[in-house]
N, C-alpha and C positions, 0 to 999 in steps of 0.2 A: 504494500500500500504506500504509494510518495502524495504528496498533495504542494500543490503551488501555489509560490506566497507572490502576491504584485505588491511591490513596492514603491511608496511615493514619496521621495524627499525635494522640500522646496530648493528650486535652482538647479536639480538633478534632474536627468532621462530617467521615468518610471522603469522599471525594471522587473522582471522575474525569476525566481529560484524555483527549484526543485527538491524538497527535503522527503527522506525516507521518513517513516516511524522513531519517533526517539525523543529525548529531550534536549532543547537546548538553549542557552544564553544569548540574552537579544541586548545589544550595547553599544556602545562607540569602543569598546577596549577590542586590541587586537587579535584579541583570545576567543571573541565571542563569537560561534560559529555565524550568527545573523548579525554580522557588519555591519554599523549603521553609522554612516560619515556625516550627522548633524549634530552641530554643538550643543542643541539644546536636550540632547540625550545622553542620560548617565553612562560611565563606564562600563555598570553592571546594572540594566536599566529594569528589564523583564526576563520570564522564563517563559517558552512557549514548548507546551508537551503534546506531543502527535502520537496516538494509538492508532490501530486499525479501527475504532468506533467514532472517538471523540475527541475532540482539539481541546486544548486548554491554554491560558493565559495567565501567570503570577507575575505580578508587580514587586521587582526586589527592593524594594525601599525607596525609590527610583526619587530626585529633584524634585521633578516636576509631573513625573505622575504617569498612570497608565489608563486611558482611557476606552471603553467598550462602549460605540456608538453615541459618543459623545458622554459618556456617566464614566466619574473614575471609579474605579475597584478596588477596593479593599480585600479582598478574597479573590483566591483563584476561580477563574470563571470560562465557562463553559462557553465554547464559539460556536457559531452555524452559521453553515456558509455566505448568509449576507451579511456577517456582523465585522463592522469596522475597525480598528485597534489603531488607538493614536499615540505614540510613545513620543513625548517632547513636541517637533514638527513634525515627525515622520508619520505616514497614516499607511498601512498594511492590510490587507486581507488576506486568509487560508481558505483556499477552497482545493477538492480532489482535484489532481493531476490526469490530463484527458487520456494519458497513456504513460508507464513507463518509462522511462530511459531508455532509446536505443541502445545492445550493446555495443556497436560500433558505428558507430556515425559516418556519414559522409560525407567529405569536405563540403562547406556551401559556399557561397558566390558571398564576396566580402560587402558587408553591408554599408551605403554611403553614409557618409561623416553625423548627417542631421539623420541619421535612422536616431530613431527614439528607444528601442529596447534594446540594453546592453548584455554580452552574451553571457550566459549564467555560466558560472564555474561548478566543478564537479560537485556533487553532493558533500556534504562535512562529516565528520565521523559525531554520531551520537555523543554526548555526553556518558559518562559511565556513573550516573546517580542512579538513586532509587526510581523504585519507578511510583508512577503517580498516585496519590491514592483517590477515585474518584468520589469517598464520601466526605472528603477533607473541608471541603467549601458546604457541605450541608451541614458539615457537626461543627465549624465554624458557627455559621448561622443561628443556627439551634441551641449553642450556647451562649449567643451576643442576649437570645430571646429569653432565656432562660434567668441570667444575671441580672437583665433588665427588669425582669420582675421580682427577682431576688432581693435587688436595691431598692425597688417601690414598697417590698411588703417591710424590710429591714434599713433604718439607715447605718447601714454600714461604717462610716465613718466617725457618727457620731458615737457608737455601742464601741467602737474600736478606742476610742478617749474615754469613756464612760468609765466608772469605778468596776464592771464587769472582768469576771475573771477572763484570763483564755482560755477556760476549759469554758465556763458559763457560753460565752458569746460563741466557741465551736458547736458548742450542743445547741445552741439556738439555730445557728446558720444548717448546721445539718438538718433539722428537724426542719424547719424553713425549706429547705434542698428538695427535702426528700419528697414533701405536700405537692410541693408544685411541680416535680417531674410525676408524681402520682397522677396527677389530672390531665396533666398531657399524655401520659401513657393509657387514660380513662377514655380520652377523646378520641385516642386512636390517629393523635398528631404528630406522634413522634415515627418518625422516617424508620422504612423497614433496614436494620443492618447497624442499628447503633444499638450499642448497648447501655442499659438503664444507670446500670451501678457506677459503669468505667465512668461515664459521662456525670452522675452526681460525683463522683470522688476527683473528678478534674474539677468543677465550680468550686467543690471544697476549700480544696489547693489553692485556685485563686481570689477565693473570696480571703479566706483566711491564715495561710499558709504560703509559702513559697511558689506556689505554679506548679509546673512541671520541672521545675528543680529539685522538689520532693523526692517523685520518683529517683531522680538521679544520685540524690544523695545516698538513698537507701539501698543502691546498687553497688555492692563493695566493687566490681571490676570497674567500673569508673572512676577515676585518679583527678579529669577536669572537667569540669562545666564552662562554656562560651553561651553566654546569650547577645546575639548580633542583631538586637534590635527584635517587635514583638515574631516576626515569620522564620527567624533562622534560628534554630537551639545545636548547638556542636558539642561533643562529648570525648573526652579521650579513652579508649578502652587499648589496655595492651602497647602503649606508646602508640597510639594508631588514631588520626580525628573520624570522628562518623558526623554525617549529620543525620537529627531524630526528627523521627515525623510527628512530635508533639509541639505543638508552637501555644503563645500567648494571644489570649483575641485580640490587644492592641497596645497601644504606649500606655496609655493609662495603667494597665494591668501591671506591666515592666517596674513602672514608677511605684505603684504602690509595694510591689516586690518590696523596689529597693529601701523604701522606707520601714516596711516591718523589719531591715536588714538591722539602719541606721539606728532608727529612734530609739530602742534602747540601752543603745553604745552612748548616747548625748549628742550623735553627732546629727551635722545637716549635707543636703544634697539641693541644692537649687540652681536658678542663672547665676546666683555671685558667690557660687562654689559648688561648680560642674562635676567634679571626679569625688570620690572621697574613696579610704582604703576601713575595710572593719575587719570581723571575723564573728564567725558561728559561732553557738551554742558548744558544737563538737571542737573547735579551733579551728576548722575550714577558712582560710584566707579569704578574702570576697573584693573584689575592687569595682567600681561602678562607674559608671561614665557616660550625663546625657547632654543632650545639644544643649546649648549650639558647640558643644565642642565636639561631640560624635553629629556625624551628618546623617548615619541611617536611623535615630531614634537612640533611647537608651540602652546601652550594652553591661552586661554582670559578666565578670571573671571570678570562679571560684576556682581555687586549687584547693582541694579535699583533704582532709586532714585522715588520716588512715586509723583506722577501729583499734588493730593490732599492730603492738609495735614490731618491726621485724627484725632476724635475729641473723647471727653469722650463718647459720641454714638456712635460712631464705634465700640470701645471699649467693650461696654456692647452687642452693636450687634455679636460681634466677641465670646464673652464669656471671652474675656484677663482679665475681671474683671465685679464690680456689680456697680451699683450704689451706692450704702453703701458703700464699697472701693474707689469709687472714691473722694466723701465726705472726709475719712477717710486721705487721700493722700493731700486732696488740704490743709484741715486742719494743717497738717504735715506742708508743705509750706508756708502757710501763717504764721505760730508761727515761722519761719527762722529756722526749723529743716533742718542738714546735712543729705541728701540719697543720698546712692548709690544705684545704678541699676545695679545687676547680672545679669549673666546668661552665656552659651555655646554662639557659636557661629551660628549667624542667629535664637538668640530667640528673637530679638525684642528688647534690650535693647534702641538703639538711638531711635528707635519709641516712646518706653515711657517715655523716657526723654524728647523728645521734646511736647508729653503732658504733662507731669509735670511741664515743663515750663511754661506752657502755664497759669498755675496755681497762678503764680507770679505778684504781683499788680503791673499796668502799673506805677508807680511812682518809682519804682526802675530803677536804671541803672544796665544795666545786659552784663557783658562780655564772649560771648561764644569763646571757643578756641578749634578747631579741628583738625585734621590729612585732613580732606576733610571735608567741608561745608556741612552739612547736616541738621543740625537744622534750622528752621523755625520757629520762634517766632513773636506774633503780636504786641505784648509792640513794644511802639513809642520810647524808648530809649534804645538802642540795639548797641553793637558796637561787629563785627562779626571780629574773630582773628582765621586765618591760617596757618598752619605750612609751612615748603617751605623745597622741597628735597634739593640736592644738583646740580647745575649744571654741565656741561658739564665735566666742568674740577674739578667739584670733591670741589667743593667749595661753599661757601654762603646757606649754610644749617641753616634753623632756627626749633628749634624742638617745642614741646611740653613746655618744662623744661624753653625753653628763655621764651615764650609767657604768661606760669603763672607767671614767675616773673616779668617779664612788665607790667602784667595785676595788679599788685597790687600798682603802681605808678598810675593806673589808675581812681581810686577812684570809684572802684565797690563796689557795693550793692549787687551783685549776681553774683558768678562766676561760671559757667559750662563749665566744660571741656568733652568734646566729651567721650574719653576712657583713663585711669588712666593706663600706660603697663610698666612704667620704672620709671625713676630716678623722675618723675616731683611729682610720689605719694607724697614723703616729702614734695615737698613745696607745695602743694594739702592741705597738712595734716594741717602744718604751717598756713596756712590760716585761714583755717577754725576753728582756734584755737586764733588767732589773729584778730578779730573783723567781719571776713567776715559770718559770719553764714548765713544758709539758702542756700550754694552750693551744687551743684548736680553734678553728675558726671557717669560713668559705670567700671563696672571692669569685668572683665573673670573668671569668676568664677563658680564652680556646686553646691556650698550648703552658706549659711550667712558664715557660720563657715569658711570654704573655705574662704571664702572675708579677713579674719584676716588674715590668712597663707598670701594670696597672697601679701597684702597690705605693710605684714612683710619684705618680699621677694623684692620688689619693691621698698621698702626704704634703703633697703642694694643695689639696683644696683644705688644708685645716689652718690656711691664713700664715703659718709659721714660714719662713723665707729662708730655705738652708739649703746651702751650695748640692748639689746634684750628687756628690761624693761621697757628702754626708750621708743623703738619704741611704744611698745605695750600702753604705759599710753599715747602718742601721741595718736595712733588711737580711745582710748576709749575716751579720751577728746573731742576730732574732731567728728566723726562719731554719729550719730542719728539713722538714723533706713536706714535699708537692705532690699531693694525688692528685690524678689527671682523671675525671670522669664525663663521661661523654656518653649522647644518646645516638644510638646507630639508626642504618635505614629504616631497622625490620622494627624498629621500637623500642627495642632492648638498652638496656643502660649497663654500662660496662665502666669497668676503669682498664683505661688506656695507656697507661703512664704511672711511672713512679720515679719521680726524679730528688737529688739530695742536692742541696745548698754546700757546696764543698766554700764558698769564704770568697773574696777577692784578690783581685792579681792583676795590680796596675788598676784603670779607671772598669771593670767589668766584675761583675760577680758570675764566678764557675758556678756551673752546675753538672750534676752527671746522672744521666738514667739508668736507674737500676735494673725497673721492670717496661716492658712495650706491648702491646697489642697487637697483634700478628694477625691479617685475615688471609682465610684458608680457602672461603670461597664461600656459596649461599644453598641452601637445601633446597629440597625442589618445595618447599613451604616457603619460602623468601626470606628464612631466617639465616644469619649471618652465621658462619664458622669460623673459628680463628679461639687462640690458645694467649692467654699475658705468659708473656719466655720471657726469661734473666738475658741481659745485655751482656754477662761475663765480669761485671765490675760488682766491689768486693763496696758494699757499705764502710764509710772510715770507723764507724763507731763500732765494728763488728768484735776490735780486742777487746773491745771494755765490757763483752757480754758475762763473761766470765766471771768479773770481778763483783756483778749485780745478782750473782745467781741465774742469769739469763742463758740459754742455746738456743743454738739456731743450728739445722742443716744447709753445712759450707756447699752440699749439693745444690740447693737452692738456687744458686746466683751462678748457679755452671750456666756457658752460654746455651748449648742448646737447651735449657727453659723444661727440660723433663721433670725436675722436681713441680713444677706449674702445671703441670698438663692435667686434665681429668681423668 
């Protein structure tokens, strides 16, 4: 089944294509299989889905809007063949193709300059999305109608400020729910192929609860939540994004999300403060972000805070490392070596720091300090330190920078600081230069080497003015050894790298890797193969195991990496 679309853009020759069955992206980006060269159409403007039955049209958040026969659309909408589609200036119609594609064509007679239709180019490859769902736009619908009376028999807003508990006002709103999809299920209004319960327990969600973020939360294999405005919900399952077919009926619903998030952290979200950062109930990080600073509506970023903590057997189950590396690591720890933990963003860094933690003899006192509470440690003497935004009016902000330097009146034995982004590296540095040895910490980073630039860079944003050489003989005094962890194709998160701070020499600080990541090749699953192998060099601090009670196998660090292998 193909069907052909006439194209009309103002100052353009109308045009025709020919598209197979599939879906695809309608936009000015050069990506979008339906090309459309008018400024007044978004990059990623609409989605138009061809089945062998039924045509459809989604508006992805678009500027200026997607219109069917002159009415814009709010919901994916169903075409027939005299129904007009206006994206920006551009105005389209789908209708069946009178015949196939020949498969070989023959040449034709070259068409003069002022011919009007330009010659179509070859079909485009389908999209590789989901495929449509056709009841998507009726349980839309049915739930805009459903809320709408929801809100007329409940005010909502006001029972939400009300001295009402949250259990009170859930029991109300369900009970509310549940009458008014009774009578519509009485009338025999509600459309055949939805189901009653799914559809009260999503109003639920959004009258009172998080949305369909619910769900997600409750799904341990989901690690992130993306909400790209009310039509697009993204998830990471397995290092991997998907997109879900639950979406939000509009901004409003988004907004109010974000505010059951906010309001009772103290914090706000409005035009004269667009973004704000919180977290859950569970510690789930949560960041938010609506116009006019986001252009497609308002957007929620959760990174999930994980149920169970996991363990050097997770670890090696996962492949993040071997049990010979972990040996190697705890070793590390116990001699009160400095590491940091590298890596991009969403490789795992706070995960393995709070295993390495966990490495740490319970007789230590150990001071963690975070941006958001994320570590979990079992040591009986733990004293947990949080940074604090700013309030309302813009005031009583405590960052990063105060917390390490309180933390040292504090008479730590172990300081870990969540992530190293600003001015707090110096006195990070200072520390661990100053009697505190054996802290841990992460940085943002793509390579060991990387880690030095960054670290350099980071001590110049704490205002202090000191020659280049300085810094750099700070970090090589300080610093120990650099775990390198990194998120691969297939999704997996690995450590890649194990490098040691060997000291300076001239204006450069040595470094030398221990341990590398080696890839072997990918399974017919798409999962990567590759083994961390010893580079052949010997750790400097290896003679001093001895003298700590500590061993190690000197096989370990043989080059070919066998003591590594599974």
């Amino acid at each position: 089944m193909n069907y052909q679309i006439t194209i009309a853009i103002p100052g353009q020759a109308v045009r025709q294509i020919v598209f197979p069955c599939g879906a695809y992206l309608v936009g000015r980006g050069l990506d979008c299989p339906l090309h459309l060269e008018d400024g007044s159409v978004s990059e990623l403007h609409a989605k138009l889905i061809l089945t062998p039955t039924n045509v459809w049209i989604e508006d992805l958040g678009s500027s200026n809007g997607t219109m069917v026969n002159a009415v814009p659309i709010r919901e994916p909408r169903l075409l027939d063949d005299r129904a007009v589609v206006t994206v920006g200036s551009t105005v389209f119609r789908v209708s069946p193709a009178a015949q196939a594609p020949a498969p070989a064509p023959t040449p034709a007679p070259a068409a003069p300059a002022s011919a009007p239709m330009a010659e179509p180019p070859p079909p485009p490859k389908p999209l590789p999305e989901e495929k449509p769902d056709p009841l998507a736009a009726v349980r839309a619908e049915v739930k805009a109608q459903i809320h709408a009376e929801l809100v007329k028999r409940l005010d909502l807003k006001r029972l939400a400020t009300s001295s009402l508990s949250a259990e009170a006002l859930g029991a109300r709103v369900r009970e509310t729910l549940q009458a008014i999809i009774a009578e519509v299920t009485a009338r025999r209004a509600l459309p055949a192929g939805l189901d009653a319960q799914a559809l009260e327990e999503e109003l639920y969600n959004e009258s009172v609860r998080l949305g369909p973020i619910e769900t997600f939360l409750a799904d341990e294999s989901v690690t992130e939540i993306m909400v790209n405005g009310p039509r697009q919900v993204y998830v990471e399952r397995h290092g991997k994004l998907e997109r879900s077919p639950l979406t939000f009926m509009d901004e409003a619903s988004v907004m109010a999300v974000i505010e059951r998030i906010v309001s009772p952290l103290g914090r706000r979200i409005d035009e004269s403060q667009p973004y704000v950062d919180a977290r859950l109930a569970d510690g789930s990080r949560v960041n938010a972000i609506i116009p006019p600073l986001s252009l497609i509506g308002p957007c929620i970023t959760i990174r999930k805070f994980a149920k169970r903590v996991l363990t050097v057997e997770d670890f090696i189950r996962f492949g993040t490392w071997t049990q010979a590396m972990a040996d190697f690591l705890k070793v590390c720890v116990l001699l009160r070596k400095n590491i940091i933990v590298a890596g991009g963003t969403g490789s795992g860094k706070t995960t393995l720091l709070n295993v390495l933690s966990g490495f740490i003899p319970p007789s230590d006192r150990i001071l963690t300090i975070e941006d958001a509470a994320e570590l979990r440690l079992n040591q009986p003497h733990v004293v947990r330190l949080e940074a604090r935004p700013p309030n309302i009016e813009g005031r009583g902000a405590v960052t990063i920078r105060d917390l390490v330097r309180n933390a040292l009146r504090m008479r730590p034995d172990r300081i870990i600081v969540g992530e190293c982004r600003g001015g707090e590296s110096l006195d990070m540095l200072q520390a661990m230069n100053t009697g505190h040895d054996g802290s841990l910490t992460t940085v943002h980073a793509n390579s060991p080497r990387d880690v030095i630039s960054r670290l350099e860079t980071m001590v110049l944003m704490s205002g202090v003015e000191l020659p280049s050489r300085a810094i750099r003989e700070q970090i090589a005094s300080a610093v120990d050894l650099v775990v390198q962890e990194a998120r691969l194709a297939d999704g997996s998160r690995r450590i890649v790298s194990v490098t040691e701070v060997m000291g300076m020499e001239g204006t450069q600080i040595v470094m030398q890797e221990l341990f590398t990541f080696r890839q072997r090749g990918v399974d017919p699953q798409g999962r990567i193969l590759g083994d961390l192998v010893a580079t052949g060099t010997m750790p400097s601090f290896y003679d001093t195991l001895s003298s700590r009670g500590l061993s190690l196998d000197p096989a370990l660090f043989a080059a070919e990496g066998e003591g590594l292998r599974q």
